[in-house]
DSSP file (Angstrom, degrees, kcal/mol; ACC not computed):
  #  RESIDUE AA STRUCTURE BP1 BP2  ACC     N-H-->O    O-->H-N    N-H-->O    O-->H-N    TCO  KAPPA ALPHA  PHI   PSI    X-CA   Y-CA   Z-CA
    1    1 A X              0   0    0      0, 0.0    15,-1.3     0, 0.0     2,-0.3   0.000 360.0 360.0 360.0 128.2   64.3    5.7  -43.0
    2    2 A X  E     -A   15   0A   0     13,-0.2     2,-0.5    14,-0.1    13,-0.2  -0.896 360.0-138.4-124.7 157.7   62.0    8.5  -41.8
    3    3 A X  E     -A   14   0A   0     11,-4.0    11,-1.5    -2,-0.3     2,-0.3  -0.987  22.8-151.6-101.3 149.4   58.4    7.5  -39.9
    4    4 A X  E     -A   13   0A   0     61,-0.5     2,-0.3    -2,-0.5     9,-0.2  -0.839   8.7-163.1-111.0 132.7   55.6   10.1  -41.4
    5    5 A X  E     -A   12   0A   0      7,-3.7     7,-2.2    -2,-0.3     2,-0.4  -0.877  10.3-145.1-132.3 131.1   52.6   11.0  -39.1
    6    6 A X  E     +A   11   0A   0     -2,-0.3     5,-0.2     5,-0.2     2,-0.1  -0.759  23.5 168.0-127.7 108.4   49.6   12.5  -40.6
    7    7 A X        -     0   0    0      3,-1.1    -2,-0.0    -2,-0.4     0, 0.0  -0.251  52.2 -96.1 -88.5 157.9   47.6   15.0  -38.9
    8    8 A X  S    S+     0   0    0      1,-0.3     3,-0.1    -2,-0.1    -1,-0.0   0.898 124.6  48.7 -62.7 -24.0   44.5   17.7  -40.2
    9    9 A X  S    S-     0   0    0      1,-0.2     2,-0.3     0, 0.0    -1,-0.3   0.989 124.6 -76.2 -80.8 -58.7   47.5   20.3  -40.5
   10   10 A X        -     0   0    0     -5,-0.0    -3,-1.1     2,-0.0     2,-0.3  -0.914  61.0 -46.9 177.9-160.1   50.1   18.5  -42.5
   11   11 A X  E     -A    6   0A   0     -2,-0.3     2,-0.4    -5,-0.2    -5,-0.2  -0.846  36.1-159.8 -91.2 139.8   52.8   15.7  -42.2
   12   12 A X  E     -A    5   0A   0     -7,-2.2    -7,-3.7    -2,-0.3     2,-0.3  -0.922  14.9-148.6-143.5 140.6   55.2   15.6  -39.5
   13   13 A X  E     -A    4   0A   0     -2,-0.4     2,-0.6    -9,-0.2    -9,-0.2  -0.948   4.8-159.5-134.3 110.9   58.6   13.4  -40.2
   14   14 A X  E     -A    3   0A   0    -11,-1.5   -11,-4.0    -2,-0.3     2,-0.1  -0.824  10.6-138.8 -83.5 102.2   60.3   11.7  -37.9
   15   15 A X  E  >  -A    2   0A   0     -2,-0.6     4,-1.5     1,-0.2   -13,-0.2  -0.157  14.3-133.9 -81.1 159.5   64.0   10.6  -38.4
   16   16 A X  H  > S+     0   0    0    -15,-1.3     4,-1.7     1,-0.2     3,-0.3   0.964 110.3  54.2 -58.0 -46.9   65.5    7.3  -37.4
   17   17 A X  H  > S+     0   0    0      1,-0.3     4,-1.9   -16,-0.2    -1,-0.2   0.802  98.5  53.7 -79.9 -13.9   68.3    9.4  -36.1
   18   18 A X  H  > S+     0   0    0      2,-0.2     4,-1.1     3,-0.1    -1,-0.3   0.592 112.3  53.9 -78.4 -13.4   66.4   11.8  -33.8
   19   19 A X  H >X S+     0   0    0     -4,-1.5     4,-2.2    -3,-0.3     3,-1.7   0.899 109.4  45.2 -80.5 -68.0   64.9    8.3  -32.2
   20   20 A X  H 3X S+     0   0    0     -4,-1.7     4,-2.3     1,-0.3     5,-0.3   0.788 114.0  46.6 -28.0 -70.4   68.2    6.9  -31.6
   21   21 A X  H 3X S+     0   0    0     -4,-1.9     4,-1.6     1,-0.2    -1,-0.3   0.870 112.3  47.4 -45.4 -45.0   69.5    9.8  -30.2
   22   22 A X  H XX S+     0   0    0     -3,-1.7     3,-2.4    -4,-1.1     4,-0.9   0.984 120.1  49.9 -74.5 -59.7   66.3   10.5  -27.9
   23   23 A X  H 3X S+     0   0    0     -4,-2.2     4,-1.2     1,-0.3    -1,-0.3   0.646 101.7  56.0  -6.7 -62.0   67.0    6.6  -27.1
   24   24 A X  H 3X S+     0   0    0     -4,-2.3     4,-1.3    -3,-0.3    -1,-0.3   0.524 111.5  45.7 -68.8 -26.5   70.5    6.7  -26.5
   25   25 A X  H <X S+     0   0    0     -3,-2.4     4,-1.1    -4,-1.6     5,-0.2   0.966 105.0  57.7 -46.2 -91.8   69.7    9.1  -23.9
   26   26 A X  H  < S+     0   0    0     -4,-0.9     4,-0.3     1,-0.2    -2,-0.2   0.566 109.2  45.8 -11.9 -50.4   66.9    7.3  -22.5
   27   27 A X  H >< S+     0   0    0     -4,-1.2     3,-3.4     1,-0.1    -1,-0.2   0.990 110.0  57.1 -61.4 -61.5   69.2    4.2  -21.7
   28   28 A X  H 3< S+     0   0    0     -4,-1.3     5,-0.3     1,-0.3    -2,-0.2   0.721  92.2  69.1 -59.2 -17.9   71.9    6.4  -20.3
   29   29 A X  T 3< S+     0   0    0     -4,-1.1     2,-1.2    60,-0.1    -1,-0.3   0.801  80.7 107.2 -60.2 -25.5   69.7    7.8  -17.8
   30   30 A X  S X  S-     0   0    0     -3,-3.4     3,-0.5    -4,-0.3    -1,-0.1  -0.440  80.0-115.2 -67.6 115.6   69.6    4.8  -16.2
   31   31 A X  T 3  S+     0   0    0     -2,-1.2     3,-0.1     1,-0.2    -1,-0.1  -0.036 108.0  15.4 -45.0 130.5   71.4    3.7  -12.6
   32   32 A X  T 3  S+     0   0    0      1,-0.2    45,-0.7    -4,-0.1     2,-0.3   0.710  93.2 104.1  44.1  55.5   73.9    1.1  -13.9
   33   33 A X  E <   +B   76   0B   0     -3,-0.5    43,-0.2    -5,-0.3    -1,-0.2  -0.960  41.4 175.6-135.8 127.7   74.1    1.5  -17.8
   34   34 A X  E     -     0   0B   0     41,-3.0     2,-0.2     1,-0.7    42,-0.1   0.195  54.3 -23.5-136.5  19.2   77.4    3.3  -17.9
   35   35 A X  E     -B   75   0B   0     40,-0.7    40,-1.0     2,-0.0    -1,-0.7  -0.468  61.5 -95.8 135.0 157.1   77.7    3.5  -22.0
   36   36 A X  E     -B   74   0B   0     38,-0.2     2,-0.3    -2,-0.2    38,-0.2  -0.308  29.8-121.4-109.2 129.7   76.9    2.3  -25.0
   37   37 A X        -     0   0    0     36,-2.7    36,-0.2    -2,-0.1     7,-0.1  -0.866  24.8-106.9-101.6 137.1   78.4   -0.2  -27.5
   38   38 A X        +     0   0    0     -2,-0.3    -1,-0.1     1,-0.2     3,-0.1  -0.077  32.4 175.0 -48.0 126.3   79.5   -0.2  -31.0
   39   39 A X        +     0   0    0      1,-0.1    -1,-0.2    19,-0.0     2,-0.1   0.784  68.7  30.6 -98.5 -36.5   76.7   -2.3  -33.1
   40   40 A X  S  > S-     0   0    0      1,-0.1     4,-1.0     0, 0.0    -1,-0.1  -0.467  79.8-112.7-118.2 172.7   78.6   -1.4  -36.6
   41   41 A X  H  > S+     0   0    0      2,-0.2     4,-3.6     3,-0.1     5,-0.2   0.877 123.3  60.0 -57.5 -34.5   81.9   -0.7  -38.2
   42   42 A X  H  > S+     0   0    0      1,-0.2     4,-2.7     2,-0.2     3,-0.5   0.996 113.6  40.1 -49.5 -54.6   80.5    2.7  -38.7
   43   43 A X  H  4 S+     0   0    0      1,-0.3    -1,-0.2     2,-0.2     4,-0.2   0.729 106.6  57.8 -40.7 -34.8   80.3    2.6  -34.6
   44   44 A X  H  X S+     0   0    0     -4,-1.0     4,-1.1     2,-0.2    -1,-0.3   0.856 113.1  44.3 -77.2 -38.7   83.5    0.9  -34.0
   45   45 A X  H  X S+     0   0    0     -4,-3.6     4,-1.7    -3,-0.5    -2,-0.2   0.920 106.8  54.6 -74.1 -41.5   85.4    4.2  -36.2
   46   46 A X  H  < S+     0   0    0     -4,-2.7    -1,-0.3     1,-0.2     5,-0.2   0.777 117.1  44.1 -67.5  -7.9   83.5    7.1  -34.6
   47   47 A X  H >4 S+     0   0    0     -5,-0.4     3,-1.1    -3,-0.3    -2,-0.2   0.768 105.3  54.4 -63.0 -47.1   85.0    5.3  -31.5
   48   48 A X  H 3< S+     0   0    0     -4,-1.1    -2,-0.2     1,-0.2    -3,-0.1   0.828 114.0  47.0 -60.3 -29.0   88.3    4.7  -32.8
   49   49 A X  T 3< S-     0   0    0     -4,-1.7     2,-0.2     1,-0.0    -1,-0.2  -0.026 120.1-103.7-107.0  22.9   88.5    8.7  -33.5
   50   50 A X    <   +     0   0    0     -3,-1.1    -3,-0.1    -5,-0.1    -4,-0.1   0.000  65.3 156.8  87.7 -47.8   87.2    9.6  -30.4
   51   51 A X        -     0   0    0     -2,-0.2     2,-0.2    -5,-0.2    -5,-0.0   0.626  30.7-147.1 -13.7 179.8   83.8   10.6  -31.3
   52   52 A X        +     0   0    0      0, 0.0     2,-0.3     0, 0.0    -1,-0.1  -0.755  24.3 172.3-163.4 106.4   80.7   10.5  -28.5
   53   53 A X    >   -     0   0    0     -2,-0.2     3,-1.1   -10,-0.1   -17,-0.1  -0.972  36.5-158.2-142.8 149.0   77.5    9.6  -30.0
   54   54 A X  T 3  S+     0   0    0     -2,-0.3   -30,-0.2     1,-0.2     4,-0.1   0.632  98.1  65.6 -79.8  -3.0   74.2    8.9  -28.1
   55   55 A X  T >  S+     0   0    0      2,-0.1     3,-1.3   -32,-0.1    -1,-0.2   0.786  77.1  94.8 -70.8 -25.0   73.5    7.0  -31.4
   56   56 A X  T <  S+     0   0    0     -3,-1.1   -18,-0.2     1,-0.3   -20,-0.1  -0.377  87.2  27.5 -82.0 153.8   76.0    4.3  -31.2
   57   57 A X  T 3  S+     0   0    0    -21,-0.2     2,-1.3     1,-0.1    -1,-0.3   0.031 102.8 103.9  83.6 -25.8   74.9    1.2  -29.8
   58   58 A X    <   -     0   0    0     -3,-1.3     2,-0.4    14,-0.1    14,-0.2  -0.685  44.7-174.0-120.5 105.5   71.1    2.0  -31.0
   59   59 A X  E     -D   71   0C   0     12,-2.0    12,-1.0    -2,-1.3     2,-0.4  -0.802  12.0-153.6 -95.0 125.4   69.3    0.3  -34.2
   60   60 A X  E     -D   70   0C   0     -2,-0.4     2,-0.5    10,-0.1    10,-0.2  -0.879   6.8-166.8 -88.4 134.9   66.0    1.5  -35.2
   61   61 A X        -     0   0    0      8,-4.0     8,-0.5    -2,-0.4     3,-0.2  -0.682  13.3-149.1-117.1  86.4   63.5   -0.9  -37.1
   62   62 A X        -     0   0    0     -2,-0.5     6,-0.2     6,-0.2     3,-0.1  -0.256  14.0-165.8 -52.6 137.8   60.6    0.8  -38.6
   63   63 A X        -     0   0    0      4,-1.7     5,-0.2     1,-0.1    -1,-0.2   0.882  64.2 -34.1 -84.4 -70.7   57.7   -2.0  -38.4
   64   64 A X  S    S-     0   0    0      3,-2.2     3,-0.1    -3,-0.2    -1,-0.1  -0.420  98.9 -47.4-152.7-121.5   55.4   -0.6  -40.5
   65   65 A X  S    S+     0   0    0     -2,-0.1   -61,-0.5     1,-0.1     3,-0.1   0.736 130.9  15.6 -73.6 -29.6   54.3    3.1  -41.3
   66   66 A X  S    S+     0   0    0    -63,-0.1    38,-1.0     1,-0.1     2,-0.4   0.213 108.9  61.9-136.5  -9.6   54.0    4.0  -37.6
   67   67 A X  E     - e   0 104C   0     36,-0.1    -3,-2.2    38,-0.1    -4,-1.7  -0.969  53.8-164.8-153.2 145.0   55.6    1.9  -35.1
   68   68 A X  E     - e   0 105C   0     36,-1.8    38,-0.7    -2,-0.4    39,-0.7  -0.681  19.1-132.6-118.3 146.3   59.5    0.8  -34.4
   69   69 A X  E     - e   0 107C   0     -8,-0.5    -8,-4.0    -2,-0.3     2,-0.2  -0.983  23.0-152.5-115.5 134.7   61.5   -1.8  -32.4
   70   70 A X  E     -De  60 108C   0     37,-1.2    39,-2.8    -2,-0.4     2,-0.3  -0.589  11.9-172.3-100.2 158.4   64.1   -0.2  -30.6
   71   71 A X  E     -De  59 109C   0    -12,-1.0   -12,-2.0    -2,-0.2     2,-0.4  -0.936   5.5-168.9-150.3 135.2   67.6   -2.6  -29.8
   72   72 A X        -     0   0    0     37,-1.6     2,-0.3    -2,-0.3    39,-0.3  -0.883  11.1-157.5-128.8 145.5   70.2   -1.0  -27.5
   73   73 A X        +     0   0    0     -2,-0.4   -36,-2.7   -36,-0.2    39,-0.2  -0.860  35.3 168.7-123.3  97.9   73.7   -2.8  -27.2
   74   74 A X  E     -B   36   0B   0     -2,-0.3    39,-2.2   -38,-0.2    40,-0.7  -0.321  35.8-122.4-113.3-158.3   75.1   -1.4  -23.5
   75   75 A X  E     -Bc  35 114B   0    -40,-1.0   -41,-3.0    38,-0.2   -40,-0.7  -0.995  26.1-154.9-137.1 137.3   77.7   -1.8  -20.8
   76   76 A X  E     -Bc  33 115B   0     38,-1.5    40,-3.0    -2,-0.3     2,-0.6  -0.573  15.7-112.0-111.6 172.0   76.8   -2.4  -17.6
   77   77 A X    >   -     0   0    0    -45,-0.7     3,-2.1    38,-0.3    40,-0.2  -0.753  41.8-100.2 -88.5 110.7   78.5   -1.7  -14.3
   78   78 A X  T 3  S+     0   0    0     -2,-0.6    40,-0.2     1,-0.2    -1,-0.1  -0.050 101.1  27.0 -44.7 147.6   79.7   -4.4  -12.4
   79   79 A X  T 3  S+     0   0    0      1,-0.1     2,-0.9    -3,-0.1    -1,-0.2  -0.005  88.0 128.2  93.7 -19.6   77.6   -5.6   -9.4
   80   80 A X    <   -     0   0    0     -3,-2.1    -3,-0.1     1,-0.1     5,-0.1  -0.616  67.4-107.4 -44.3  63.4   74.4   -4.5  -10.8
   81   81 A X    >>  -     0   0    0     -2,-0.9     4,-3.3     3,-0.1     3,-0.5   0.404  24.1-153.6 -37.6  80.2   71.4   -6.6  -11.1
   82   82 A X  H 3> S+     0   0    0      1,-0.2     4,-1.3     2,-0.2     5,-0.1   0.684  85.0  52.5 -16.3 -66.7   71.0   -7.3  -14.5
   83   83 A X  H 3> S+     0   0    0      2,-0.2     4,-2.6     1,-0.2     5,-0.2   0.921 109.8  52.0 -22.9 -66.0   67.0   -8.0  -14.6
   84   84 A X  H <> S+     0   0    0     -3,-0.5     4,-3.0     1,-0.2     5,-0.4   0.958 103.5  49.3 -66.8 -40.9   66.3   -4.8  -13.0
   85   85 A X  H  X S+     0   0    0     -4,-3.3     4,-1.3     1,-0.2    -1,-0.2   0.939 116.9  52.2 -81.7 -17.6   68.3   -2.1  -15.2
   86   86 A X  H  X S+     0   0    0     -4,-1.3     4,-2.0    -5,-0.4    -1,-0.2   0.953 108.4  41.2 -33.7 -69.5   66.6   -3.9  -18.1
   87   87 A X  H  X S+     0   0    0     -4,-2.6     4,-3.2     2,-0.2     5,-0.1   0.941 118.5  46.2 -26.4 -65.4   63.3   -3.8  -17.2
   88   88 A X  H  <>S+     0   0    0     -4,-3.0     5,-0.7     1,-0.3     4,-0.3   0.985 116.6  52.5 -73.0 -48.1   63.7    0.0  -15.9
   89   89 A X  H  X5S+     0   0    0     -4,-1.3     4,-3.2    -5,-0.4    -1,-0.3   0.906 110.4  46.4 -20.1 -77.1   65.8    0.7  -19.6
   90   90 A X  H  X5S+     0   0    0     -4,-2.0     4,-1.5     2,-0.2    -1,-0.2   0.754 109.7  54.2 -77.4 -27.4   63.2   -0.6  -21.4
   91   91 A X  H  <5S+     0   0    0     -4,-3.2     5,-0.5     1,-0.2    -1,-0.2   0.917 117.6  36.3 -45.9 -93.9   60.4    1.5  -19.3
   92   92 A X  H  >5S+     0   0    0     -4,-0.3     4,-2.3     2,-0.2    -2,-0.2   0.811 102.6  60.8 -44.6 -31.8   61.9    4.5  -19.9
   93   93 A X  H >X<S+     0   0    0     -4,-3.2     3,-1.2    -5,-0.7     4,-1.1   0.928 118.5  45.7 -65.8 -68.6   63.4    4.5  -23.5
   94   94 A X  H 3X S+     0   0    0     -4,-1.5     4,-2.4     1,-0.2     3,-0.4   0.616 114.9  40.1  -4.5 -97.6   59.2    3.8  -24.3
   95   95 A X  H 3> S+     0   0    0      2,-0.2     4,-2.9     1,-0.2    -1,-0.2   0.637 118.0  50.6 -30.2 -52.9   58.0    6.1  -22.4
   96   96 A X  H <X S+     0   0    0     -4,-2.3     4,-3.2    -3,-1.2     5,-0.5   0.944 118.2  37.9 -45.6 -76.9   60.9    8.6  -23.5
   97   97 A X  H  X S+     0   0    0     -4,-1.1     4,-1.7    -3,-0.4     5,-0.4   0.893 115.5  46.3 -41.8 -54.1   60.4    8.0  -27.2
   98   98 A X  H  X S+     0   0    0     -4,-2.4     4,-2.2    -5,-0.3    -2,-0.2   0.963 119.1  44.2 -78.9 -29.0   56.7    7.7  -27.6
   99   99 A X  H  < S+     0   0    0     -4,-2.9    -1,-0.2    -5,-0.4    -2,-0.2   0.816 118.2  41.9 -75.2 -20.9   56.2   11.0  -25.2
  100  100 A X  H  < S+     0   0    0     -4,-3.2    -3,-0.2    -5,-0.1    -1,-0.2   0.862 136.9  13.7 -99.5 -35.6   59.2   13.3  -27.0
  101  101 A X  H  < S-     0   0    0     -4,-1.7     2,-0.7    -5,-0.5    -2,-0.2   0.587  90.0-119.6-105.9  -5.5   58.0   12.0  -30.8
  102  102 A X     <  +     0   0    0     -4,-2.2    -1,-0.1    -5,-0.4   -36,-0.0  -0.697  65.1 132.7  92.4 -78.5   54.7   10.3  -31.1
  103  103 A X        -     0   0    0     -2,-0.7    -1,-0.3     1,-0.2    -2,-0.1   0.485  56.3-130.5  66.8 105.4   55.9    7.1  -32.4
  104  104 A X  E     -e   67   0C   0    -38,-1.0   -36,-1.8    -3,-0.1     2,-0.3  -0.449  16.7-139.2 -73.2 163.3   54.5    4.2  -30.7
  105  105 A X  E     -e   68   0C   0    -38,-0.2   -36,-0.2     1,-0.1    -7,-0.1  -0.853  17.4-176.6-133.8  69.8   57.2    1.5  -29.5
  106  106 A X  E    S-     0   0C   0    -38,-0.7     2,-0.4    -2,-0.3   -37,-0.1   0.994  72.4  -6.4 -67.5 -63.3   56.3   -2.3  -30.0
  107  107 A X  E     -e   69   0C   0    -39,-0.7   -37,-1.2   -13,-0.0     2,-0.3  -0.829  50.8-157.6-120.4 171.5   59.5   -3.8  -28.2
  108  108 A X  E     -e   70   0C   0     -2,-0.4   -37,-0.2   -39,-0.2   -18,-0.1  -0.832  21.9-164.9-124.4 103.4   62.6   -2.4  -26.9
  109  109 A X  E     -e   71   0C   0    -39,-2.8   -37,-1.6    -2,-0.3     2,-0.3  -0.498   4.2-152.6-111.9 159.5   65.5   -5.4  -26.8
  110  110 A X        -     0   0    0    -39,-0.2   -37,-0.1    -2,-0.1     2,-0.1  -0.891   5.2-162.0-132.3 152.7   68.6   -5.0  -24.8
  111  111 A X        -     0   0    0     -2,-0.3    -2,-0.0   -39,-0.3   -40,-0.0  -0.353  11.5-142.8-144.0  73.3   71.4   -6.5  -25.6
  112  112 A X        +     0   0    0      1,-0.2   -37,-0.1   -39,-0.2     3,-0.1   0.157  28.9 163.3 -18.1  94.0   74.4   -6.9  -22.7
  113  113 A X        +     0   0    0    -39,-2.2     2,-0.3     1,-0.4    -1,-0.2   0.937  59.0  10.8 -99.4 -38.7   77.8   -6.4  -24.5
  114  114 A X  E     -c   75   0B   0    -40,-0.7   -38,-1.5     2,-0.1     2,-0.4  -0.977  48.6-147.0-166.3 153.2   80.0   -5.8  -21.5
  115  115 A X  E     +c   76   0B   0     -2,-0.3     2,-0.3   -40,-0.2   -38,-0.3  -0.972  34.6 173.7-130.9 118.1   80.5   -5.7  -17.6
  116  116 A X        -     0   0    0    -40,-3.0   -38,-0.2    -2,-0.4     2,-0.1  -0.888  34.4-118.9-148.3 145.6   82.8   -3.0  -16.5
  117  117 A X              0   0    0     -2,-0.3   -40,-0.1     1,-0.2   -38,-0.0  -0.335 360.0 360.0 -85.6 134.4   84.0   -1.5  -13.2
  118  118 A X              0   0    0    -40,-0.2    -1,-0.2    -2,-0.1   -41,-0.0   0.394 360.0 360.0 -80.3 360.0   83.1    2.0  -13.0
């Protein structure tokens, strides 16, 4: 899945996996998100082998020609306030995404897989 933007110069194409990544970033930057969870099998094997991708954990859903729901599966850090590194997650992968690609951002859903002391 690519999104396509069209501008008086030409087409600019945006892949699903250059969102994720800039995503996967975006969550980690956050105080008490302390990695990312396997969504797929594919996820669960680059894991098993060691791998490190800021992709794992992060499904893109193109909506319609122009605008995506992000869904992040992370791990949080014990003692943290749940509410807040959500909120501030979901502020910043936006912001992060629409500012580094174009791509408007209808929702960003979070999804809590695991509590562990850092």
């Amino acid at each position: 899945m690519a999104l396509k933007m069209k501008n008086e110069i030409g087409v600019i194409t945006v892949s699903e996996e250059l969102i994720a990544t800039i995503a996967g970033y975006a969550a980690m930057e956050n105080y008490g998100i302390i990695g990312m969870c396997a969504r797929s099998a594919t996820d669960a094997f680059v894991e098993l082998f060691g791998g490190d991708s800021l992709q794992k954990g992060v499904k893109i859903e193109k909506i319609n020609d122009s605008e995506v729901d992000i869904t992040l599966h992370i791990a949080l850090q014990y003692g943290v306030s749940l509410p807040a590194v959500a909120e501030n997650t979901k502020k910043n992968v936006k912001y992060r995404v629409e500012d580094m690609t174009g791509v408007p951002v209808r929702n960003v859903n979070i999804f809590v897989e695991s509590i562990r002391v850092n």
